[in-house]
C-alpha positions in Angstrom: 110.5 68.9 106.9 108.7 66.9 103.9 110.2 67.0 100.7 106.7 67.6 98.8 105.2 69.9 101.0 104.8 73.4 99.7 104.6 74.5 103.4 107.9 72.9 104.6 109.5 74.5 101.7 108.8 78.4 102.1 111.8 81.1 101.8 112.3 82.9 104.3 112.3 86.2 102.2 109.3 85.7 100.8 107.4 89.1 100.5 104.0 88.1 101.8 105.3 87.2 105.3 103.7 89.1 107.7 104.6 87.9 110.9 106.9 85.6 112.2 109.4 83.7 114.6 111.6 80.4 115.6 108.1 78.2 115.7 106.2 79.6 112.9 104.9 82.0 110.4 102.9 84.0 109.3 101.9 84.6 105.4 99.3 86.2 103.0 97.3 83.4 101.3 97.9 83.1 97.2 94.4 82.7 97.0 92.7 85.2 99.2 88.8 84.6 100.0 88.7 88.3 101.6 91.3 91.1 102.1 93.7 90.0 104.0 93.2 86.3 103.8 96.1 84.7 106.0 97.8 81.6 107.4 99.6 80.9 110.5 102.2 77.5 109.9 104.2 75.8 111.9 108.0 75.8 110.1 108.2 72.1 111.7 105.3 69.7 110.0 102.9 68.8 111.4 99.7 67.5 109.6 96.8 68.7 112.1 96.3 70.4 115.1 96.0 66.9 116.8 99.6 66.9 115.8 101.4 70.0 117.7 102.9 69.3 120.7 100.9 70.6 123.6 104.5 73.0 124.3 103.5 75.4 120.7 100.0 75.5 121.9 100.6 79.1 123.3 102.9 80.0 121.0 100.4 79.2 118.4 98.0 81.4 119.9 100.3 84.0 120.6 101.1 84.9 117.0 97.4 84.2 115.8 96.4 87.1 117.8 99.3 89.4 116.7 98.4 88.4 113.4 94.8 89.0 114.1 95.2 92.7 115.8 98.1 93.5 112.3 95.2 92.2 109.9 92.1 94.1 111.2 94.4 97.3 111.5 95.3 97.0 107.6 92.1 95.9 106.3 89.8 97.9 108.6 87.4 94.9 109.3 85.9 94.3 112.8 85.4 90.7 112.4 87.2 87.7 111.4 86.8 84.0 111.0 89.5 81.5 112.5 89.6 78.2 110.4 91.3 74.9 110.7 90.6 72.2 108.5 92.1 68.8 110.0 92.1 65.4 107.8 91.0 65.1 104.6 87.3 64.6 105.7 86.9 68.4 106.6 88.0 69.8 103.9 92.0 69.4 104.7 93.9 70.4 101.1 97.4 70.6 102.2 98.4 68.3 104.8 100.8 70.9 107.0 98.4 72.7 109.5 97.9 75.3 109.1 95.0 78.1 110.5 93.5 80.5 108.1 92.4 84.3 109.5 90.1 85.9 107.7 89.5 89.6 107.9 85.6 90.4 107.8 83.8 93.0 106.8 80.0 93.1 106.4 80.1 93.5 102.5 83.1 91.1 102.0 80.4 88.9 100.1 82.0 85.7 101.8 79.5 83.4 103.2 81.5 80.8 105.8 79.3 77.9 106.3 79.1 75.8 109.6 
């Protein structure tokens, strides 16, 4: 756990869990881009994907997708983006990974750029 990171320091209580278990969880994002905008964390840091141990790999996966199937149920989209942003360079705002899963719709107005 770091001291200053807003991701090491979540409540477990927090209403706008969605998912979640012993490795990590999974929240509504404060700033949603779509409907349903969410993230998957790690309760341990780590500061990129580089930096999970090859044993949450599955794990990881494992919750994005129940994540993934709860989202698309709630929202009613048919699509959705998966996004990582590791190291400053791409983009990276808070240093805790973390993978953002984004409901899509076709009017959602949201252009993702790659």
């Amino acid at each position: 756990m770091v001291k200053d990171c807003v991701f090491c320091n979540f409540s477990d209580d927090e209403p706008d869990i969605i998912l979640e278990d012993e490795d990590f969880i999974v929240k509504r994002n404060i700033k949603p881009l779509v409907e349903g905008h969410s993230l998957v964390i790690p309760k341990k840091h780590f500061e990129t994907f580089s930096d999970l141990p090859a044993d949450l790999y599955s794990k990881f996966l494992e919750i994005t997708k129940k994540a993934v199937d709860i989202l698309l149920e709630e929202t009613g989209a048919k699509g959705y983006n998966l996004v990582a942003n590791n190291g400053e360079e791409s983009g990276q705002e808070v240093f805790h990974l973390h993978l953002h899963i984004l409901p899509r719709t076709g009017d959602d107005n949201f252009k993702l750029r790659i």
